[in-house]
C-alpha positions as CSV (number, residue, x, y, z in Angstrom):
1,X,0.0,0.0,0.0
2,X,1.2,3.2,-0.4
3,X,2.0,6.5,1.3
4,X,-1.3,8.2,-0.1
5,X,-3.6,5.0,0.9
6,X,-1.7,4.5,4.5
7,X,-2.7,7.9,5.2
8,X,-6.1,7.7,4.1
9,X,-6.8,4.4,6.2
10,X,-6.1,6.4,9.4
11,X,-8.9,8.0,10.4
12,X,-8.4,12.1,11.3
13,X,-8.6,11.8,15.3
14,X,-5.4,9.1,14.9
15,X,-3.2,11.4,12.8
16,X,0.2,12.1,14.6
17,X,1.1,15.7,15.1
18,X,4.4,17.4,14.0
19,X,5.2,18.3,17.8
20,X,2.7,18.0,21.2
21,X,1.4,21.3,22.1
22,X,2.3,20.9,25.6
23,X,6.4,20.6,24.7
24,X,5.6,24.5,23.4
25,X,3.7,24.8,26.9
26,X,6.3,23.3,29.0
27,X,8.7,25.7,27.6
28,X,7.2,28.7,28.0
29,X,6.4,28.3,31.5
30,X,10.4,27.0,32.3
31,X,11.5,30.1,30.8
32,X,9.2,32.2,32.5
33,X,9.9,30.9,35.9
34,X,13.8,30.3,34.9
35,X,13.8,34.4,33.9
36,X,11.8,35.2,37.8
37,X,14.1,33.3,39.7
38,X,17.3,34.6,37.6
39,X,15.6,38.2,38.7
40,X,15.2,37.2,42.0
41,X,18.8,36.1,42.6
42,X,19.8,39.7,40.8
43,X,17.7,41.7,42.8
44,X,17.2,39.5,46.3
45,X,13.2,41.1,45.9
46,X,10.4,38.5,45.9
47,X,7.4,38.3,43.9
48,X,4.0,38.8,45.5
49,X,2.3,35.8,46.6
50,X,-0.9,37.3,45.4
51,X,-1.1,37.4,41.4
52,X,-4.5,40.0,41.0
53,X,-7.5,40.0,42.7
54,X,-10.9,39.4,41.6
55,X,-13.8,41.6,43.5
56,X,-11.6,42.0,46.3
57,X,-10.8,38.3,46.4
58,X,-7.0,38.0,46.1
59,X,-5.7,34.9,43.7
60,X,-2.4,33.5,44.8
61,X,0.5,32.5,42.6
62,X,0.7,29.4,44.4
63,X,-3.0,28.3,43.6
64,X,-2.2,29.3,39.9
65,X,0.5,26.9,39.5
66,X,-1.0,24.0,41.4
67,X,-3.7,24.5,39.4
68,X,-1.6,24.9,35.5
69,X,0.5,21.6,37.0
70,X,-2.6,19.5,37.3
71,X,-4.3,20.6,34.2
72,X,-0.6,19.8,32.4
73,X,-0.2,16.4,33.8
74,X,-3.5,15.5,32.9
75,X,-3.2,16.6,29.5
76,X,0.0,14.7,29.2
77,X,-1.7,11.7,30.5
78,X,-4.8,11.8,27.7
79,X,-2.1,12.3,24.9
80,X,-0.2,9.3,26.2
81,X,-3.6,7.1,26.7
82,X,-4.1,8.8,23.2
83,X,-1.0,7.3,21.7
84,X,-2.3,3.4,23.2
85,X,-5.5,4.6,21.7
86,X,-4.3,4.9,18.1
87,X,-1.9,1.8,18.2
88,X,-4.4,-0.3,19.3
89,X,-6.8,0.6,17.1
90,X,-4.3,0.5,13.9
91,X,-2.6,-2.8,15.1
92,X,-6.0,-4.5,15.9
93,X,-8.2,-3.3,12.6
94,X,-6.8,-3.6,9.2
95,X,-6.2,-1.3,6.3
96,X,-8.6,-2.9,3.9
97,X,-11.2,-2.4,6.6
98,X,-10.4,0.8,7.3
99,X,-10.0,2.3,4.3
100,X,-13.6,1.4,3.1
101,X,-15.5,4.5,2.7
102,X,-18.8,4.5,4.5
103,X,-20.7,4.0,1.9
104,X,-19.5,0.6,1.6
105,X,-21.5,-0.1,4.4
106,X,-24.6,1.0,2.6
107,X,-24.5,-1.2,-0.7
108,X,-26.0,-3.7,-2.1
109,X,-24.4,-6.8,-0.3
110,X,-25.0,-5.0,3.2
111,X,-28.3,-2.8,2.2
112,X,-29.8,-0.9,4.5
113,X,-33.8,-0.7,4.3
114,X,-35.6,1.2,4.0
115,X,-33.7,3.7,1.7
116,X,-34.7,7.0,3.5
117,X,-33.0,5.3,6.7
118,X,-30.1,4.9,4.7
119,X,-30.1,8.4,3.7
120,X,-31.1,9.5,7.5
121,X,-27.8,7.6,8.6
122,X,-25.4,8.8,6.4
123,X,-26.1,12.0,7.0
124,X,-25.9,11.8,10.8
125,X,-22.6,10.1,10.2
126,X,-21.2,12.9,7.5
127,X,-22.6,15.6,10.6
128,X,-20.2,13.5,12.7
129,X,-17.4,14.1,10.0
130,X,-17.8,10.5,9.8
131,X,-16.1,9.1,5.8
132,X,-14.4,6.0,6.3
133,X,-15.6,2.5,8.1
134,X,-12.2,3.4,10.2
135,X,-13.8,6.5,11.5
136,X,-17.0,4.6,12.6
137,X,-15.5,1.8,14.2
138,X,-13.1,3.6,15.9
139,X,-16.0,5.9,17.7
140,X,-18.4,2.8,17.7
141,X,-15.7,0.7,19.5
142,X,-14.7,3.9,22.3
143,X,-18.2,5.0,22.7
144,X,-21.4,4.2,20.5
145,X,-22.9,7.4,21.9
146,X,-20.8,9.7,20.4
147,X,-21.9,8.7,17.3
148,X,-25.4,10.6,18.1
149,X,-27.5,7.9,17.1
150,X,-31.0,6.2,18.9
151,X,-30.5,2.7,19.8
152,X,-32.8,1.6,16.6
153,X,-30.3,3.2,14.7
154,X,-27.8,1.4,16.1
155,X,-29.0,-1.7,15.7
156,X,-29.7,-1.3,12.2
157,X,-26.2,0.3,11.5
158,X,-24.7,-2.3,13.8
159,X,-26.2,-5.5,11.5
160,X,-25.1,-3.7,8.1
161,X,-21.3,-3.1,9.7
162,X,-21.1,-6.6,10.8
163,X,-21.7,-7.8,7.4
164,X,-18.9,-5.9,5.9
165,X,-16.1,-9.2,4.8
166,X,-13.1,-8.8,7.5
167,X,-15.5,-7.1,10.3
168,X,-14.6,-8.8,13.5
169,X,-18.6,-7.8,15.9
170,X,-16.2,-7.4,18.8
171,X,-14.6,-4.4,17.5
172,X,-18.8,-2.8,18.3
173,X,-19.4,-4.7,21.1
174,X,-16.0,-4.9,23.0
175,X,-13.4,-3.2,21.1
176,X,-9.8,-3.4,22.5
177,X,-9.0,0.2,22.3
178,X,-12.2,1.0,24.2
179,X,-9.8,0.9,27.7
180,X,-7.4,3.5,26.1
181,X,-10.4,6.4,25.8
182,X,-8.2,9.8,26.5
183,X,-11.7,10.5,27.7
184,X,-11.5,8.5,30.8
185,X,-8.3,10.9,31.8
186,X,-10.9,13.9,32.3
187,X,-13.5,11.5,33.9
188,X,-11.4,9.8,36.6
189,X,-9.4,13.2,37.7
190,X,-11.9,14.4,40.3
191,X,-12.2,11.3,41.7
192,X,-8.3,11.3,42.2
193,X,-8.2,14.6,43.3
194,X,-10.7,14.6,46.1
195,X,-9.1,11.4,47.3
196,X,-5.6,12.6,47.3
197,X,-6.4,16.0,48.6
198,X,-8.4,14.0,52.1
199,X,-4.8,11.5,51.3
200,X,-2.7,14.9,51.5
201,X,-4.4,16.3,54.3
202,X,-4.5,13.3,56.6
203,X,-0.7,12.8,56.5
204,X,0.2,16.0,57.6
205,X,-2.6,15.6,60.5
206,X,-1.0,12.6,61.2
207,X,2.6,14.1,61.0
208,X,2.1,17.9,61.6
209,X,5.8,19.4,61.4
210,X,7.2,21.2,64.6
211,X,6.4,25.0,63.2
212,X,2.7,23.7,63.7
213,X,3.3,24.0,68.0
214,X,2.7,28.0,67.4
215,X,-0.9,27.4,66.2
216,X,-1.2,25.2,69.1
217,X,-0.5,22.0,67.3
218,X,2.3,20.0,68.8
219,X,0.9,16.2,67.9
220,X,-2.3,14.7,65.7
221,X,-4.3,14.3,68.9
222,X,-4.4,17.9,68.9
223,X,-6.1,18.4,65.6
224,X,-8.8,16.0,66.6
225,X,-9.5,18.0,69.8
226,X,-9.9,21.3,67.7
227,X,-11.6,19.8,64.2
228,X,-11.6,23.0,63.0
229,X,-8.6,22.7,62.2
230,X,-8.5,19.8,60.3
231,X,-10.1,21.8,57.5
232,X,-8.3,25.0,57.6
233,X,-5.6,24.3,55.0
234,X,-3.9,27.9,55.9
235,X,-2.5,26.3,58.8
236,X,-0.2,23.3,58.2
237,X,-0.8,21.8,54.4
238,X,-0.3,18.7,52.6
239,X,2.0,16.2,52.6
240,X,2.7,14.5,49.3
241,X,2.8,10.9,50.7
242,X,-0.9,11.3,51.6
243,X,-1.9,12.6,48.4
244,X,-0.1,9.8,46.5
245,X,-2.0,7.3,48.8
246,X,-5.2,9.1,48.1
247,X,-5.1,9.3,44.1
248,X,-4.1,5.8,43.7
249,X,-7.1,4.9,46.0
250,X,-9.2,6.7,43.2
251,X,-7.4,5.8,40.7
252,X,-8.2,2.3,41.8
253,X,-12.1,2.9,42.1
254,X,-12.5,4.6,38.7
255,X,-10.3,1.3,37.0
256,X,-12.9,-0.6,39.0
257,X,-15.6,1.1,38.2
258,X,-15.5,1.4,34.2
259,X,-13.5,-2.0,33.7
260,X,-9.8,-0.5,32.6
261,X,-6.6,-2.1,33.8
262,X,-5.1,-0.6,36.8
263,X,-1.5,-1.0,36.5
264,X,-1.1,0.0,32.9
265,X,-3.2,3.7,33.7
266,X,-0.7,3.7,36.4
267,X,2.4,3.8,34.9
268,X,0.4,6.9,32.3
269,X,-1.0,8.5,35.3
270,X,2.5,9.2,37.5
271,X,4.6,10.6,34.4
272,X,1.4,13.6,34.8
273,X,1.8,13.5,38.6
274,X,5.2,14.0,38.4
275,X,5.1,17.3,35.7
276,X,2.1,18.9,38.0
277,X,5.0,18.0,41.2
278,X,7.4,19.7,39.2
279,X,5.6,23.1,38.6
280,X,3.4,22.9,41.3
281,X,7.0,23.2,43.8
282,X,7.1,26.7,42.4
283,X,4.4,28.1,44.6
284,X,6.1,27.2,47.7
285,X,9.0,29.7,46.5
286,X,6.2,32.4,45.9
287,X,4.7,31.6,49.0
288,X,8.3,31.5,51.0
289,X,7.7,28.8,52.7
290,X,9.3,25.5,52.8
291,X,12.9,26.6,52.8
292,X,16.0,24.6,53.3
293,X,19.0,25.3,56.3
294,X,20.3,28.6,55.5
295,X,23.1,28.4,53.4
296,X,25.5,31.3,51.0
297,X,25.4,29.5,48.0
298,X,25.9,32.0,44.9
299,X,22.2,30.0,44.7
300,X,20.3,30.8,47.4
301,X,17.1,32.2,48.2
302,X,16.2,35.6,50.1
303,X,13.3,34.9,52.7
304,X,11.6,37.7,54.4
305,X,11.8,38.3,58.3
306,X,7.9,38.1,58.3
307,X,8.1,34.4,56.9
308,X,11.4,33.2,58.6
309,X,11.2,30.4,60.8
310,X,11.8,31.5,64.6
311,X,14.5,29.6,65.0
312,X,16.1,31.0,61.8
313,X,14.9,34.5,62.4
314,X,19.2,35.8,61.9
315,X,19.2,34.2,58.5
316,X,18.3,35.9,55.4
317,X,19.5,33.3,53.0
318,X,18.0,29.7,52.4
319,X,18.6,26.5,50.5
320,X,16.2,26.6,47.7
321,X,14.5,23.3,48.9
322,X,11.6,23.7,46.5
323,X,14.1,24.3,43.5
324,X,16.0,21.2,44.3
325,X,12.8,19.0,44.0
326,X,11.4,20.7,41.6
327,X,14.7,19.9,39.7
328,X,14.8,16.3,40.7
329,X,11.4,16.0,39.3
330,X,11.8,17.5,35.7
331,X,14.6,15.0,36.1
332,X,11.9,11.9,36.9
333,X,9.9,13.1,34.4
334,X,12.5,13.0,31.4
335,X,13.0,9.6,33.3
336,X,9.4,8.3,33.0
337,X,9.1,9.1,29.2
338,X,12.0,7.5,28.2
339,X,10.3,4.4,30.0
340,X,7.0,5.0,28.5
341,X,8.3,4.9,24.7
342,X,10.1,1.6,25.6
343,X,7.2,0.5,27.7
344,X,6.6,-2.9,25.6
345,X,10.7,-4.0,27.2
346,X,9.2,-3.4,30.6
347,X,6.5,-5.2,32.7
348,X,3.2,-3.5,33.5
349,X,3.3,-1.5,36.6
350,X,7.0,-1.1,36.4
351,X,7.1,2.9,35.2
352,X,4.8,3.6,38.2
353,X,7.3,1.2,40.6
354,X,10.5,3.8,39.1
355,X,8.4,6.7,39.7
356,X,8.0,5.9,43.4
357,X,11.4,5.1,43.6
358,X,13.0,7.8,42.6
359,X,10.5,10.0,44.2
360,X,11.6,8.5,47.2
361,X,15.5,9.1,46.6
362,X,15.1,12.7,46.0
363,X,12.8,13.5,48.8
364,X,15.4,11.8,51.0
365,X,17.8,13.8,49.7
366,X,16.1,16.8,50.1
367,X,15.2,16.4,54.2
368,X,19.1,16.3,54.2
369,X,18.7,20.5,54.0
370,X,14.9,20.6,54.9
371,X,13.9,22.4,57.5
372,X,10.7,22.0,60.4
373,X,10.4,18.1,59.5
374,X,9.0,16.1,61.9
375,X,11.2,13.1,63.2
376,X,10.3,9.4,64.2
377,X,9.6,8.9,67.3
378,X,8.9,5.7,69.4
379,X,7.0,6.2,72.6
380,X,9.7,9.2,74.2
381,X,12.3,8.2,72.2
382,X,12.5,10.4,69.1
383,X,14.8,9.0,66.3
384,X,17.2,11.0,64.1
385,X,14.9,10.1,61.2
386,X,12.5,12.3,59.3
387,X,8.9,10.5,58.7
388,X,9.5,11.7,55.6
389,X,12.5,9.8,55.1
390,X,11.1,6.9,57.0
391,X,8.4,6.6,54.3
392,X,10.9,6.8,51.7
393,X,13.1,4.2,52.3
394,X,10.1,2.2,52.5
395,X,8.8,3.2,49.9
396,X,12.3,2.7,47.7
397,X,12.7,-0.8,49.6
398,X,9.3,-2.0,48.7
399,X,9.3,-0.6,44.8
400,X,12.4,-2.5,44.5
401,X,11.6,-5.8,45.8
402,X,8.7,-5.6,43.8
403,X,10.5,-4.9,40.5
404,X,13.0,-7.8,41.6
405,X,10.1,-10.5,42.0
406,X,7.7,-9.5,38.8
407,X,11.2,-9.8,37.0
408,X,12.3,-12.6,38.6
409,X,8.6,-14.3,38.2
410,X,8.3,-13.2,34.3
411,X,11.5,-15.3,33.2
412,X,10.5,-18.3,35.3
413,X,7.3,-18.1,32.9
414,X,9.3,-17.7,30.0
415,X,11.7,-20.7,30.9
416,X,8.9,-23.2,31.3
């Protein structure tokens, strides 16, 4: 076949573009927040935490990028289920079929009666932008309703398609790039997000750091004796353990829910957690607030009096803690893609196994300059250990065992 037909037998929606528009995306926002930090270390000002208010309401720069991190992971994640979309679809339906125009489904052999249904359905299907028998199967076999039809006209569209030589009926009734919807990224992403924000905020309930003691919060038990303050995000925050916990509890539930694979969504889902990590980290510099030892690295960032740590109250300078991680996850990210387009050498679930990993190696490397952590502590013996860290060399150990044993388990399959 050649270059013309190829590119005629794949439908419109599966057509590759030159470059992702979220590479152009990326880059703008790196060099904008590249240029204010470069400014920052130039002038030793800070920016406002407050971007522009709306009615009096005051919208923080923190919320903005929280908010521009999720909506850019997510998007990765749909082009990547995208991507498993398309080669699905092109490795499981062939060109002959695809190619067909749809008014092969309409002759003679397959006829369609009476005639002014005929006409009735072609036209709904050209509305639809609907030209080849690739087109309809591919929306038939994601979702038959977005084809705009009654469920007669299903049925009678449905007998005529199965007719057509080389049709396989499961690619209507159970198609096997039905599970790779970019859809179901948009769909599942509140349930994630509710879960891992109650995920987030439990953790650091659970683990509140030192600085909490001013607000009269030295341990969990004393959130529980003033639930108001379990909701009142101002004071304390979220810890990123908790909200990992949380999303792959919802994650789970929505896989459940519409039949989709968990593992495999998985390893899509954490290459967009990590990008929203990554930019999201930048609102912790424009808040000032979670700031490494002090330190007079050509590097380092200026932190006002009025957002200093009492204990630190002499220092001006900081370790740019959020900088490092937000480093170390651009890093995880570049990582994670590289896996994803050699995902077939890999075994499901093991993308979302590295991502936890390395997580876990950079954030234990980062309570090395971390400040108001809270540390282990068994009974009245408090450990020189950082729950954080504690978590994370369990959560490193745990990842790698389990990489160890799926490997080890897959070639004791393939030997026997």
């Amino acid at each position: 076949m050649n270059n013309v037909s190829e590119v005629k037998a794949v439908p419109k929606l599966l057509r590759h573009p030159k470059i992702e528009w979220y590479w152009i995306v990326m880059g703008l926002w790196l060099v904008g927040l590249v240029a204010l930090f470069g400014w920052h270390l130039w002038t030793g000002n800070m920016p406002s935490a407050a971007a522009f208010s709306i009615a009096g309401l005051s919208v923080y720069w923190y919320g903005i990028l929280i908010v521009s991190g999720i909506a850019l992971g997510a998007t990765i994640v749909s082009r990547l289920a995208w991507q498993r979309w398309r080669s699905t679809f092109l490795e499981s339906v062939p060109d002959s079929v695809r190619g067909l125009p749809i008014t092969a489904v309409f002759q003679k052999e397959t006829a369609v009666s009476p005639p002014q249904t005929a006409v009735s359905l072609q036209n709904k299907l050209n509305k639809r932008k609907i030209h080849t028998v690739g087109d309809l199967l591919l929306l038939w076999g994601t979702d038959p309703r977005s084809l705009g039809l009654n469920e007669a006209e299903q049925t009678t569209l449905k007998e005529a398609v199965t007719a057509l030589p080389e049709v396989d009926p499961d690619w209507l009734d159970d198609a096997p790039w039905r599970i790779w919807n970019p859809e179901h990224v948009w769909s599942g992403i509140i349930i994630c997000l509710i879960l891992g924000l109650i995920g987030a905020r439990l953790y650091h309930v659970l683990t509140p750091s030192p600085s909490m003691a001013a607000v009269g919060i030295e341990s969990p038990l004393d959130y529980f004796q003033n639930p108001q303050l379990l909701f009142n995000l101002r004071n304390g925050g979220l810890g990123i353990y908790g909200g990992l916990a949380g999303g792959a509890l919802g994650l789970l539930i929505f896989t459940r829910r519409y039949k989709l694979p968990l593992l495999p969504w998985a390893d899509m889902a954490v290459v967009g957690v990590v990008i929203g990590q990554a930019f999201g980290r930048w609102g912790n510099f424009m808040n000032q607030e979670l700031y490494g030892r002090p330190t007079n690295l050509p590097w380092a960032i200026t932190i006002d009096p009025l957002n200093r740590l009492p204990a630190f109250a002499d220092f001006s300078s900081f370790h740019p803690a959020f900088l490092y991680e937000s480093l170390w996850n651009f890093l995880t990210f570049g990582l994670l893609i590289w896996l994803w387009r050699r995902r077939k050498r890999l075994i499901v679930g093991e993308i979302t196994a590295v991502y936890l990993i390395m997580y876990a190696i950079g954030r234990t490397l980062l309570e090395t300059v971390r400040l108001d952590s809270r540390f282990v502590s068994l009974g009245s013996v408090q450990l020189p250990l950082a729950w954080a860290t504690f978590v994370s060399i369990l959560v490193a150990l745990t990842m790698g065992l389990w990489i160890m044993i799926r490997r080890w388990q897959a070639r004791r399959t393939k030997i026997s």
